[in-house]
N, C-alpha and C positions, 0 to 999 in steps of 0.2 A: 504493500500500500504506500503513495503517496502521502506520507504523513505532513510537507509541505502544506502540498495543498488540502487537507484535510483538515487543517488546522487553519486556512485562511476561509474555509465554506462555513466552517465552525464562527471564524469572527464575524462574518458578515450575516449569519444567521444572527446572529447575538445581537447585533445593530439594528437588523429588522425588525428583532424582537421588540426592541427597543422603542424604534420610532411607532410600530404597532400599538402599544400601549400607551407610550405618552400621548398619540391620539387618541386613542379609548379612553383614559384619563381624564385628558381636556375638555370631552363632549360630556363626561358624567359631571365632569368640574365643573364648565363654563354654561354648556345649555345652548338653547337658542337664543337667551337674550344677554350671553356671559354677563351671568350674576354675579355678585362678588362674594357668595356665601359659599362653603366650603360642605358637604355633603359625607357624612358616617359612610357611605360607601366609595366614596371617592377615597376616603385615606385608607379606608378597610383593606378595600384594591390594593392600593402603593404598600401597606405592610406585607400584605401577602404574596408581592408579587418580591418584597426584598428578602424576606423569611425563605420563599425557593431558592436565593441566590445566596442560601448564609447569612444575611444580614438582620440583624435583630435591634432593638430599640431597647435603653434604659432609659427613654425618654418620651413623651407626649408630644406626637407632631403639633407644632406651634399653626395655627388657624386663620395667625392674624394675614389679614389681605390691607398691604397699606401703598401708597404712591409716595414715592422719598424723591429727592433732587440728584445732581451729581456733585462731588466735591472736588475742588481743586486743593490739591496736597505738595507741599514741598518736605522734602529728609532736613531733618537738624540738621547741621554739621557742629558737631563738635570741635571745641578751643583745642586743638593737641598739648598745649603746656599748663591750660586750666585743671584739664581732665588727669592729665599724669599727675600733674601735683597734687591732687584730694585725694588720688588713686596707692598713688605709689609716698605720699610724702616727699617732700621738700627737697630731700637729695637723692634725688633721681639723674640719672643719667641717657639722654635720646641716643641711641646709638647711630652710625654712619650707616648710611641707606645703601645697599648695593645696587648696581645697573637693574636687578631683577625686580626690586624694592620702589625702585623709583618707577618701573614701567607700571608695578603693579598699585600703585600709588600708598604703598603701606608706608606707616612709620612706624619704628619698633621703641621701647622706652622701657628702662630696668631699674629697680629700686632694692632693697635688700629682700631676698627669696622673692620677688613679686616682679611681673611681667605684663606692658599692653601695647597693645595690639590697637594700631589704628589703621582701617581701611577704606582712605578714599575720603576721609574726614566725616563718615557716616556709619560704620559699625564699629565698635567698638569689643575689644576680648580681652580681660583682666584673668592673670591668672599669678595665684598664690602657692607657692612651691614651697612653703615651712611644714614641715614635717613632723612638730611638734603637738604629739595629742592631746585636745581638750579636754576635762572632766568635766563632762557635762551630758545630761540627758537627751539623747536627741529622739524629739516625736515630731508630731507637726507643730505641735503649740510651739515648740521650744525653735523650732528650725524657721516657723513665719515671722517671727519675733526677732530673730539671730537677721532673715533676710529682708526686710523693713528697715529696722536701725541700720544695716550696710548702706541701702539705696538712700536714704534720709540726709546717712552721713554723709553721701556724695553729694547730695542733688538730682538723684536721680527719679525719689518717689515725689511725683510731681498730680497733682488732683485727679487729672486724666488717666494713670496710671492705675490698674488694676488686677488681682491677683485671682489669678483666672484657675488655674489645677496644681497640683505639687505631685509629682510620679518619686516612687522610692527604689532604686536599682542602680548596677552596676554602671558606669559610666567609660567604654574602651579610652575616652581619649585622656582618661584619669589613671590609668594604667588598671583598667577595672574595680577600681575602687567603688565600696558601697557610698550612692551618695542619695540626700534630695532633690529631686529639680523642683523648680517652681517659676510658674509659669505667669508672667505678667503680660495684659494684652492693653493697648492704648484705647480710648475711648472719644468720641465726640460725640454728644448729647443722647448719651446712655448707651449708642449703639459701641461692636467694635470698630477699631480704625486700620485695618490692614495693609499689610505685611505689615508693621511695625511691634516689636516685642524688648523686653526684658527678660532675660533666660538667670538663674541665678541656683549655684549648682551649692551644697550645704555637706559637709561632713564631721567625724569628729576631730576635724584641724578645722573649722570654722566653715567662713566662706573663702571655697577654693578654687572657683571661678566664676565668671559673667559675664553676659554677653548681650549686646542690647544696638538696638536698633529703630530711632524712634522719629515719626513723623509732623509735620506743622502744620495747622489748618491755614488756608488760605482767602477763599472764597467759596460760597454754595454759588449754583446757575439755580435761577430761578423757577424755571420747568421743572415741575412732578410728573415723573411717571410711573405707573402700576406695577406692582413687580410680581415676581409669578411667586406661587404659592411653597411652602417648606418642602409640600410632598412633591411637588415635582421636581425640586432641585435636590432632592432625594434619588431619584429614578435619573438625572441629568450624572449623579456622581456614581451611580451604581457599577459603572464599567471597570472607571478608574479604582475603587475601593475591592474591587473582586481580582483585577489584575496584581495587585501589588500587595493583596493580604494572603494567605494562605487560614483553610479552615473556620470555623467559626468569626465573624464580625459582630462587636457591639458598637451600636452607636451613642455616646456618653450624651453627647452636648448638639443644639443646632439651634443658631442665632443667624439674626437678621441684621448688618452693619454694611460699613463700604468697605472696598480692598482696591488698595493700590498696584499695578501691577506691570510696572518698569518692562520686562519681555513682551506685553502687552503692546501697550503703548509706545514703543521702539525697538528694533534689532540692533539693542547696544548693550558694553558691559555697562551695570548700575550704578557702578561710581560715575560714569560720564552723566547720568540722569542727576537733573536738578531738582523736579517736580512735573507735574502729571496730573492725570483727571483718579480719584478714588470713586467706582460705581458702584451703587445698591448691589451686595452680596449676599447670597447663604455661607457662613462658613458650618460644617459640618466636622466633630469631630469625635473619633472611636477612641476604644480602651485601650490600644497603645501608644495613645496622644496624638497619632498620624491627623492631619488637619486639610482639608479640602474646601476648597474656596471655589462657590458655584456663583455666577454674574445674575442678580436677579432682576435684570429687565429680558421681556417677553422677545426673541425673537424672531 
């Protein structure tokens, strides 16, 4: 057997399948005078058709049907010598940028056991190399409290700033070290504000890395438009979340905000982007924190 093409009759049934339903969907959804109310079998539909595909819910598909704007977004750029200095303390030292360094527009900065990482004057990676173990309990109360006071201390827990999951496991680039993560996502008027994050890694040597990435509001455009419903940016992400998971899928979380998305919006690397349009998104995210970002205008 051609297992080639066997596997490509297979994806292309899978797509069919696909657009088959989210039609079937839309007529149970919308109606002939697409209402804007959401129908017990319209979502019944969408869970059973993700429950065939592994896909399960620890959550209540979200009902709300609402028209949002588009937002114009610019990246912080972080001070390189403000940031090293809260970061690393006062005697730090920026190291000499190699040919590789300069192309890739990083700066490197070393303090005592501590090390950051600037990329592009927009993402920032602090990392603390002391090796010295704390006594101290670590759970979550102790670890959100431990990662709070770090970001405070810098400047970096800012109103908009918010503390979205904490996952507890092994980290490879920690040299698998057990650690916590915890997860901060940006905010504009309650929604999230995408790609933009605070990543902040906690063990019993403290905080031993961070990593963060945060964006500026600019402008909203005036025009609302409709955005499609939870369950169908459910069935829109179903492909991608069945390709790239293996076995069993839960679904943790699914919110309605903007995402900014630099690949999107240009074929450039991201340090060259300055700012950009952020549009009404689903972000959708499972229980191994994987996070998928669905466009929620109708098209």
């Amino acid at each position: 057997m051609d297992w080639s093409k066997a596997k490509n009759i297979l994806i292309v049934a899978f797509i069919v399948t696909n657009i088959f339903l989210t039609y079937s969907l839309q007529s149970k959804f919308f109606g002939e005078q697409e209402s804007q109310m959401i129908t017990d079998e319209y979502v019944m539909d969408v869970e059973k058709h993700l429950n065939n595909n592994a896909i399960y819910l620890n959550v209540n598909i979200p009902r709300e049907i609402v028209s949002l704007p588009i937002l114009m977004v610019r990246y912080h750029v972080f001070d390189a010598e403000q940031t090293a200095s809260k970061l690393l303390g006062k005697n730090y030292q920026r190291q000499n940028q190699t040919l590789e360094d300069k192309i890739l527009k990083k700066e490197i900065f070393k303090g005592q056991d501590k090390e950051l990482i600037i990329d592009g004057g927009k993402r920032i990676q602090y990392m603390n190399y002391d090796g010295n173990v704390k006594h101290f309990v670590l759970n979550e109360k102790t670890v959100n409290k431990m990662s709070n006071d770090f970001l405070k201390q810098n400047d970096l827990l800012t109103p908009d700033i918010e503390l979205s999951q904490v996952y507890y496991g092994k980290q490879e680039d920690l040299e698998d070290e057990q650690v916590y993560k915890l997860v901060y996502n940006q905010k504009y008027k309650n929604k999230f504000l995408g790609e933009s994050y605070i990543h902040v890694y906690v063990s019993n040597r403290g905080v031993v890395k961070m990593e963060a990435m945060l964006l500026e509001y600019e402008k909203t455009q005036q025009q609302k438009k409709a955005v499609i419903p939870a369950a169908e940016a459910l069935t829109r992400a179903m492909g991608a979340i069945v390709g790239e998971n293996d076995g069993d899928v839960f679904v943790n979380e699914i919110n309605l905000g903007y995402y900014f998305s630099p690949s999107d919006y240009m074929e450039s690397d991201w340090k060259e982007i300055v700012s950009g349009t952020a549009f009404p998104s689903w972000k959708i995210t499972i229980d191994n924190g994987k996070t998928y970002f669905v466009e929620a205008y109708k098209n």
